[in-house]
C-alpha positions as CSV (number, residue, x, y, z in Angstrom):
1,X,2.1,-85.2,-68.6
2,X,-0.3,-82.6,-69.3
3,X,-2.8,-85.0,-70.7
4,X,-2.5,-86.5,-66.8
5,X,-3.2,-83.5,-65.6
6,X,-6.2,-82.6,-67.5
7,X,-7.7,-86.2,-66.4
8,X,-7.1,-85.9,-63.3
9,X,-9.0,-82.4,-63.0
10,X,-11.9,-84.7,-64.8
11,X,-12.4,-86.4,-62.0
12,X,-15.8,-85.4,-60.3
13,X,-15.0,-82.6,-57.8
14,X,-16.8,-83.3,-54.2
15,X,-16.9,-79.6,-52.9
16,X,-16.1,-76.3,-54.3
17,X,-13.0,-75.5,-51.9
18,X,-10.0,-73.9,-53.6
19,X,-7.9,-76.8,-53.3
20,X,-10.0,-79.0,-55.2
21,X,-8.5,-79.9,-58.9
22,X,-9.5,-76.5,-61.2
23,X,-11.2,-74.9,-58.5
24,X,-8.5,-72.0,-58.8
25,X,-10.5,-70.7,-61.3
26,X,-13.3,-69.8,-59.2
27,X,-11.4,-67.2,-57.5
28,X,-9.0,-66.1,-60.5
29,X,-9.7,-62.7,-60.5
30,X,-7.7,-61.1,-63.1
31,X,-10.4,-61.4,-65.9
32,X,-12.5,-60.0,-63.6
33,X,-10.4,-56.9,-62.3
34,X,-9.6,-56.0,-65.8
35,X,-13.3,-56.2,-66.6
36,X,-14.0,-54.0,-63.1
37,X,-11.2,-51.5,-64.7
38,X,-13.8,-51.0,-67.4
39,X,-17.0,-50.8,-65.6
40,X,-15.7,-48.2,-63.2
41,X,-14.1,-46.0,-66.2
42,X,-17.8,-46.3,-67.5
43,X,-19.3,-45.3,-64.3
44,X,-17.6,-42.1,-64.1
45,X,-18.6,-41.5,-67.6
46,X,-22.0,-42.1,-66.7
47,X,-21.8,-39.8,-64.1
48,X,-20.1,-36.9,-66.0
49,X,-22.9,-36.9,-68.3
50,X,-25.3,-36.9,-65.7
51,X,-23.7,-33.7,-64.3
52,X,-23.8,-32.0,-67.4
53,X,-27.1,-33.6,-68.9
54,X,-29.3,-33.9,-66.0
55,X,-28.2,-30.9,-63.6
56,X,-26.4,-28.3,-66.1
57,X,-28.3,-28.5,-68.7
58,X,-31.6,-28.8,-66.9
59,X,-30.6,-25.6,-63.9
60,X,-29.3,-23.6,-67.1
61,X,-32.7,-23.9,-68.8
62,X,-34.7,-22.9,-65.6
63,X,-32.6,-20.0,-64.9
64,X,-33.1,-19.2,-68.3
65,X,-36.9,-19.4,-68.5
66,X,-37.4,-17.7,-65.0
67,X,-35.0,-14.7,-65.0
68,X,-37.4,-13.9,-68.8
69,X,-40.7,-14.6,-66.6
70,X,-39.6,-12.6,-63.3
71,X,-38.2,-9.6,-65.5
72,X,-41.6,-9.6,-67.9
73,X,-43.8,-9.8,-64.5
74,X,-45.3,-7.5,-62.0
75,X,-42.4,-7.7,-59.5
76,X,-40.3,-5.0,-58.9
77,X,-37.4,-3.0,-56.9
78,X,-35.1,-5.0,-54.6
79,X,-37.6,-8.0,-54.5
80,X,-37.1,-8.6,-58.2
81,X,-33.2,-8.4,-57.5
82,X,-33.4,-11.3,-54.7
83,X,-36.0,-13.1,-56.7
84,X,-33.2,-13.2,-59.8
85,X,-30.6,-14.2,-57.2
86,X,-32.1,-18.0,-57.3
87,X,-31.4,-17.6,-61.1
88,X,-27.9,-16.5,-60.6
89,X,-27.7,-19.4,-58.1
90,X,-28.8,-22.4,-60.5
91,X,-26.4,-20.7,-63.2
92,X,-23.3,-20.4,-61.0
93,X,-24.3,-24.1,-59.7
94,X,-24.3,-25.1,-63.3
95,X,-20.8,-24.4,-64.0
96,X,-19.7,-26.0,-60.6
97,X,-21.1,-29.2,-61.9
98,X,-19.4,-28.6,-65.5
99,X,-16.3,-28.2,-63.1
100,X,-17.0,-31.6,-62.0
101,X,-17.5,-33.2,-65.1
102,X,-14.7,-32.2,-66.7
103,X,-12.3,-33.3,-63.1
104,X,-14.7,-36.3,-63.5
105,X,-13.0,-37.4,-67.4
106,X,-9.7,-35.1,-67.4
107,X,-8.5,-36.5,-63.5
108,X,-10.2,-39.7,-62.5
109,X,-11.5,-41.2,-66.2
110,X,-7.9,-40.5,-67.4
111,X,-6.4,-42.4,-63.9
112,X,-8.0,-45.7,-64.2
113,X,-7.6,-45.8,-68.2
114,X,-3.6,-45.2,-67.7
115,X,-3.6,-47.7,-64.4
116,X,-5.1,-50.5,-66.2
117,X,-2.9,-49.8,-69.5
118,X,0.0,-50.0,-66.1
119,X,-1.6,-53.2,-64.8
120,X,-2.9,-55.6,-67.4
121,X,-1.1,-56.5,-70.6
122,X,-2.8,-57.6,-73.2
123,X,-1.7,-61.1,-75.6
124,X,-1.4,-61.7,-79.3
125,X,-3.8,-64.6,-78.9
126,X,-6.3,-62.7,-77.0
127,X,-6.8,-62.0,-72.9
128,X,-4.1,-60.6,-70.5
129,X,-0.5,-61.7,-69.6
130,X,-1.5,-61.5,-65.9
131,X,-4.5,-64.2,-66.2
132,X,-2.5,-66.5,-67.9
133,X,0.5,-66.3,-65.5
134,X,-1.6,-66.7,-62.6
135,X,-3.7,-69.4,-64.5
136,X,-0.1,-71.3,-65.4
137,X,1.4,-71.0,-62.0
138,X,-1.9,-73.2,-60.5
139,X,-1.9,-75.8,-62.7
140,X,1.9,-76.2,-62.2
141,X,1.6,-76.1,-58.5
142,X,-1.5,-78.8,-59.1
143,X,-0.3,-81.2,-61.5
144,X,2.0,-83.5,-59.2
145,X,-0.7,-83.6,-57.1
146,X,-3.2,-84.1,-59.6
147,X,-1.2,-87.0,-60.7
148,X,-1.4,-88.8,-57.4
149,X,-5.3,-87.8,-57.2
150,X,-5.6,-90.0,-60.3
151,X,-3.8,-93.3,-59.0
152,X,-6.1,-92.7,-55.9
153,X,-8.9,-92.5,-57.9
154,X,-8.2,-95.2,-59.9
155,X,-7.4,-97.7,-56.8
156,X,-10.3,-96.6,-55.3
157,X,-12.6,-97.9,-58.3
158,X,-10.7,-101.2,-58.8
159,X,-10.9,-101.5,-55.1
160,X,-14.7,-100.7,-54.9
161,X,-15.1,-103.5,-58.1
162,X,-13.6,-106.0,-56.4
163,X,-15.6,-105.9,-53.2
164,X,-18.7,-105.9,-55.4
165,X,-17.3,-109.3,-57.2
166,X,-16.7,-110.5,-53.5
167,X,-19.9,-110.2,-52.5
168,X,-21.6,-111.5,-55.5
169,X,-19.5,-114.4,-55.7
170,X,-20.4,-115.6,-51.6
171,X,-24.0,-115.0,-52.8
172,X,-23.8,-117.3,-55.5
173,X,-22.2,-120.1,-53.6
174,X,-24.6,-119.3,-50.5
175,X,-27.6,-119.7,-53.1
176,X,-26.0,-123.2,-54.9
177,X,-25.8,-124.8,-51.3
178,X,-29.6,-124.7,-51.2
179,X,-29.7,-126.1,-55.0
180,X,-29.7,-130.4,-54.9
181,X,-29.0,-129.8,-59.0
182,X,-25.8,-128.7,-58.8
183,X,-23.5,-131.0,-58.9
184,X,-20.0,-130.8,-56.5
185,X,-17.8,-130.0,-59.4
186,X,-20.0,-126.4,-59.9
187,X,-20.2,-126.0,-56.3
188,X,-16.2,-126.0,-55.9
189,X,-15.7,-123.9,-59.0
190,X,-18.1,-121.0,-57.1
191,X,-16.1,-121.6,-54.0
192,X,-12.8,-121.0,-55.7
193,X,-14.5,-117.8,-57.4
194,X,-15.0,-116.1,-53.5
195,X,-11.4,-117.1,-52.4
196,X,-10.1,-115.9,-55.6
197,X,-12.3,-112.7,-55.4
198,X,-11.4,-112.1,-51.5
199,X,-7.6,-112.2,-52.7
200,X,-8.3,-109.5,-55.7
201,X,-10.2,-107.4,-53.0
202,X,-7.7,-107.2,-50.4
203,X,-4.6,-106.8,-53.0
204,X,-6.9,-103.5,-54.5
205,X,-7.3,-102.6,-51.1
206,X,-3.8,-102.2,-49.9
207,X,-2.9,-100.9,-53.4
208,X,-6.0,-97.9,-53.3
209,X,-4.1,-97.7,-49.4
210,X,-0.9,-97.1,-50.5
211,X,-1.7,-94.5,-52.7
212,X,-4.3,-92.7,-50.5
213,X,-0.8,-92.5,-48.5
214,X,1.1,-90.9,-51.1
215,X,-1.4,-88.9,-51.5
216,X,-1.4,-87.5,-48.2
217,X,2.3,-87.1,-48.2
218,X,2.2,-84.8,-51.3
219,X,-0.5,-82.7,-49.7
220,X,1.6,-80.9,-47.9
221,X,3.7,-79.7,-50.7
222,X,1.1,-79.1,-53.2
223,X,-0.6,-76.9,-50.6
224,X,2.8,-74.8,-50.1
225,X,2.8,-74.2,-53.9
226,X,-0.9,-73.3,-54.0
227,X,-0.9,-71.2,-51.4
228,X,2.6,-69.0,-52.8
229,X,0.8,-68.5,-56.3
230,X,-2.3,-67.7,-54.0
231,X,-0.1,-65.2,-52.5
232,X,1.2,-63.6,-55.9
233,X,-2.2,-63.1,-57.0
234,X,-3.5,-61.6,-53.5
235,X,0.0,-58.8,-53.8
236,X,-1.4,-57.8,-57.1
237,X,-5.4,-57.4,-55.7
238,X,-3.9,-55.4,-53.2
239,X,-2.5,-52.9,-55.2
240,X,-5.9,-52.9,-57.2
241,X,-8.0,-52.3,-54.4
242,X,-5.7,-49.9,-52.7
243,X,-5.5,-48.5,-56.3
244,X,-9.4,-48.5,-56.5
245,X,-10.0,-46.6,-52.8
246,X,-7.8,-43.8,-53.5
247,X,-9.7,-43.2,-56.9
248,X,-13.3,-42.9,-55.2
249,X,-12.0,-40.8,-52.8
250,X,-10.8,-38.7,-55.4
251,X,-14.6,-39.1,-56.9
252,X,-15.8,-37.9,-53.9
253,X,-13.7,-35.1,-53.4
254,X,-14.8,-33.7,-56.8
255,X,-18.4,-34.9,-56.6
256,X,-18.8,-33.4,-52.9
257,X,-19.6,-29.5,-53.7
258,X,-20.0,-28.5,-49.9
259,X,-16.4,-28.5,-49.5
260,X,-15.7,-26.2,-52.0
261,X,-15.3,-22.6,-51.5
262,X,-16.8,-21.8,-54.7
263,X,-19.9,-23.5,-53.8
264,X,-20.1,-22.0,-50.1
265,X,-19.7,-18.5,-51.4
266,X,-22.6,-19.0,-53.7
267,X,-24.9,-19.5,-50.9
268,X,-23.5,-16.6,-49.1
269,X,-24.5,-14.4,-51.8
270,X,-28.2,-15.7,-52.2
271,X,-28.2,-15.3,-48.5
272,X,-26.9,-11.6,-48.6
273,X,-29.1,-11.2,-51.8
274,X,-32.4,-12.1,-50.5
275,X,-31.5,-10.0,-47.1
276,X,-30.6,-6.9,-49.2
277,X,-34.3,-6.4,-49.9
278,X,-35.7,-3.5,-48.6
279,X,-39.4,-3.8,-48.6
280,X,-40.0,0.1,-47.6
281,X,-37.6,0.8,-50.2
282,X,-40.1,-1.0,-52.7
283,X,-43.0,0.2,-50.9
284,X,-41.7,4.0,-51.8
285,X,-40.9,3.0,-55.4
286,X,-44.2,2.0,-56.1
287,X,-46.0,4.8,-54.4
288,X,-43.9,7.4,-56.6
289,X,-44.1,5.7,-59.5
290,X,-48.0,4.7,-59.4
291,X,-49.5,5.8,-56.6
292,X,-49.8,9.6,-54.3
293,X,-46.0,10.3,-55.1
294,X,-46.6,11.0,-58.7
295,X,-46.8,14.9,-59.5
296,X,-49.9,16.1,-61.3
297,X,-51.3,19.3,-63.6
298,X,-53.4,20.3,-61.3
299,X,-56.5,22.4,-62.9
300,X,-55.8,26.0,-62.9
301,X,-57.9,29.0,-64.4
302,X,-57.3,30.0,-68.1
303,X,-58.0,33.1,-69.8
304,X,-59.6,32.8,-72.6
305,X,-57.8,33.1,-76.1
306,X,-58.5,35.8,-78.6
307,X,-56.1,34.2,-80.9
308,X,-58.0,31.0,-81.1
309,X,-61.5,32.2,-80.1
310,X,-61.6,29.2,-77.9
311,X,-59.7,28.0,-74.5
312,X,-57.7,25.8,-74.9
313,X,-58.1,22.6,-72.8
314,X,-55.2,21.4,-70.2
315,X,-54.8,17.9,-72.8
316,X,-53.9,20.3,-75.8
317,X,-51.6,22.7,-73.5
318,X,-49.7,19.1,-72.1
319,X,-49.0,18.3,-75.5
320,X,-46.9,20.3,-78.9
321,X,-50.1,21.1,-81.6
322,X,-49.6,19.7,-84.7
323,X,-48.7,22.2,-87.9
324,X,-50.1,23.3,-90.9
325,X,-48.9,24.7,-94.1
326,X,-51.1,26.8,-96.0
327,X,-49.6,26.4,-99.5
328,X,-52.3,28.5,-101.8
329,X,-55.0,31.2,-101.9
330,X,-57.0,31.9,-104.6
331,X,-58.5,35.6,-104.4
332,X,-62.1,35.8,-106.8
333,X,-63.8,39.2,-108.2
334,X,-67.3,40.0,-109.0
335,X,-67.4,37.3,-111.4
336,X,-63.7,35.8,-112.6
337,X,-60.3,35.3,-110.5
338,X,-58.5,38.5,-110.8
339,X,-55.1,37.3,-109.3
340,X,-53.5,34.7,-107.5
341,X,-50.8,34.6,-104.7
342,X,-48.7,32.0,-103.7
343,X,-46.9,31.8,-99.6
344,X,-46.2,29.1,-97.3
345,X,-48.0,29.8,-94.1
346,X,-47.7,28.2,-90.6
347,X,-50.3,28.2,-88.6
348,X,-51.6,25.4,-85.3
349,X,-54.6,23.0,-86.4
350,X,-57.1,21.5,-84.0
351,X,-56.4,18.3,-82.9
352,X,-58.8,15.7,-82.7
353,X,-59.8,14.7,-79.0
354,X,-57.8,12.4,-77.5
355,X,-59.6,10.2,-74.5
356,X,-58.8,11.1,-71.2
357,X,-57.0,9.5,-68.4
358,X,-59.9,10.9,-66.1
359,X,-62.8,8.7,-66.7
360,X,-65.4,11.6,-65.1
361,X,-64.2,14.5,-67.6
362,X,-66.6,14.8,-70.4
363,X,-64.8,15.0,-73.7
364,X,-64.1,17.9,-75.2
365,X,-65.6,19.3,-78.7
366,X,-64.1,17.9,-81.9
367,X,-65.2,21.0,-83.9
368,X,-64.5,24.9,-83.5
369,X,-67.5,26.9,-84.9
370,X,-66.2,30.3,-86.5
371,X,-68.4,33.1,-86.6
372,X,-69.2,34.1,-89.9
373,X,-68.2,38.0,-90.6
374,X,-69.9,38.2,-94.6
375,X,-72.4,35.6,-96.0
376,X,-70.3,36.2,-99.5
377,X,-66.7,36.4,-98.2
378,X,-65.8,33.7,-95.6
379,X,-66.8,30.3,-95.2
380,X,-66.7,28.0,-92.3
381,X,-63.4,26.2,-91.9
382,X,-63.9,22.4,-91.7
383,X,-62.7,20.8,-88.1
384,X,-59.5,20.4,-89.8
385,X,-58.5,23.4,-90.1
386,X,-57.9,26.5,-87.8
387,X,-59.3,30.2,-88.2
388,X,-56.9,31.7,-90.1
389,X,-57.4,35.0,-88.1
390,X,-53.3,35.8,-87.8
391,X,-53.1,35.9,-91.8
392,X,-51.5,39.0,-92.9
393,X,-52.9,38.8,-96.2
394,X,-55.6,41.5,-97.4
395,X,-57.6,41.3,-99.9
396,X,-58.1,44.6,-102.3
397,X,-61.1,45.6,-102.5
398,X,-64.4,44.3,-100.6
399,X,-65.1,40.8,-100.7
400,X,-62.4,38.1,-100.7
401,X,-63.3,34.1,-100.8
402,X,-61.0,31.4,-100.2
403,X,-61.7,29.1,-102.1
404,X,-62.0,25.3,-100.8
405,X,-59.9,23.9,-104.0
406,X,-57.6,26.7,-103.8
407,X,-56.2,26.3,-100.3
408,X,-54.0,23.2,-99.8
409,X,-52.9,21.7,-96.4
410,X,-50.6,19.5,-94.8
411,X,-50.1,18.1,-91.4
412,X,-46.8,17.7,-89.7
């Protein structure tokens, strides 16, 4: 019976209406909705990982790079703190969209994955119980009818033969008329041919008219069956679309931000951010910081120092001297070193001269000369050294010399 069936849905289809033989297929749609299942699963994935590829990751790494460049730049004061607001912005809209992402696979991913598990069941022998139900209950509500398609097929072509015999056969006899060779005998023989050929075309007739007939009485039956099976598969779209619209609103409520409160309140803060700046307030800064509101050491007249036998310059008072040690002293006679004494003394060293935030004062001597007091006794002490005028050392009788190797010094 099946073998009929599949024969019958041979026969050359004139349109592609459902109700033509195997035309069901055209609009079975469970292959296709489990297949959709899919594709939609990997559309959300897609657009998870465009959240978190294409808009976290890239407003994390421009937050990033900008907060370093605003912070190492020229800005400053409440300006700099609206300017880093953007910053904050793009990181706080970061983790919004990693909030979405992860609603995106733990909420809606997770939904259609578990629905479709729900929905289609999946065979031994490959596809889905579903298809193949749907498939079965067609060709079931076809194959009486495809049965009857077949006999009207078939007495359709014998009829369509036989006319063609008819006519052929009233041509040849119309021809042998007109031929004096033929004899009567030949002549009767083609004459029998048309009669019997006009019988054999209307028996095919009525028979190709009888089962047009039955034909048309089984429409009506093979259309009810089509059309419940139709139905079965239409309750089960429904719940798949209906199934479908409720998840992309659910999409859209996580991928629509505006909604959010979260998202709102972000833009109220870059808005109450960038309003907080007070220019004067900045203006102020800067002019205490760099400009006339800095305080200054005014010049001021100095007396000049007997200790150091110079004045000292407003640099040198600004800043601690440096100290020196005086760790040795060697004491020589009239011709050989009598004694020697040993003390740890502290006394300020001349510090070289530093260059001057005032561009127009002249720098200041590197080197104090000493005055010499004996040709024999005292030598001049080098620029790195300071007159040693506080010592309370003595020498014993007359002439004393410090000797260059004998005095050692350290800086601190």
């Amino acid at each position: 019976m099946s073998g009929n069936y599949d024969d019958a849905v041979g026969v050359e289809v004139s349109s592609d209406s459902f109700w033509e033989l195997g035309n069901y297929k055209r609009q079975s749609r469970d292959r296709r909705r489990a297949r959709l299942c899919n594709e939609l699963m990997n559309c959300i994935r897609r657009a998870s990982e465009n959240r978190e590829g294409l808009r976290t990751a890239s407003l994390t790494e421009w937050a990033k790079r900008w907060k370093q460049l605003v912070e190492k730049g020229p800005q400053y004061g409440t300006v700099e703190k609206a300017w880093h607001a953007l910053m904050t912005e793009a990181e706080r809209v970061s983790e919004l969209h990693l909030e979405v992402k992860n609603a995106l696979m733990n909420d809606d991913f997770e939904k259609v994955k578990n629905w479709q598990k729900e929905a289609y069941h999946k065979q031994m022998m490959g596809g889905f119980k579903e298809t193949k139900e749907a498939e079965d209950g067609f060709r079931k509500a076809q194959k009486p009818w495809a049965k009857k398609l077949k006999e009207v097929e078939g007495s359709k072509k014998a009829y369509h033969a036989a006319c063609k015999e008819e006519k052929l056969a009233i041509s040849r006899e119309t021809n042998s008329k007109a031929d004096p060779a033929l004899n009567p005998e030949q002549l009767k023989k083609l004459q029998d041919k048309v009669e019997k050929s006009k019988v054999d075309s209307q028996k095919t007739k009525e028979k190709y008219e009888k089962t047009l007939k039955d034909l048309d009485g089984a429409t009506p039956q093979y259309m009810e069956n089509m059309e419940q099976v139709f139905e079965q598969c239409q309750q089960f779209e429904d719940k798949r679309l209906r199934f479908f619209k409720d998840l992309l609103l659910d999409v859209e409520k996580h991928l629509d931000l505006s909604n959010s409160d979260g998202y709102s309140g972000i833009y109220r803060d870059l808005e109450y951010a960038i309003k907080s700046a007070d220019v004067l307030e900045d203006l102020k800064w800067f002019k205490n910081n760099h400009g006339p509101g800095m305080s200054m050491n005014w010049p001021q007249f100095e007396e000049w120092s007997a200790d150091l036998n110079r004045t000292l310059s407003r640099r040198e008072k600004k800043k601690p001297g440096e100290g020196v040690t005086l760790t040795g002293i060697s004491q020589a006679g009239e011709g050989s070193l009598q004694n020697k004494h040993s003390s740890h003394l502290s006394v300020q060293s001349v510090q070289s001269t530093q260059s001057s935030p005032n561009p127009f004062e002249d720098e200041e001597e590197a080197n104090n000369i000493i005055e010499k007091e004996d040709s024999k006794t005292k030598k001049l002490v080098t620029p790195r050294c300071l007159f040693l005028s506080s010592l309370s050392f003595v020498p014993p009788s007359g002439a004393a010399e410090i000797a260059t190797h004998g005095v050692h010094v350290f800086s601190h």
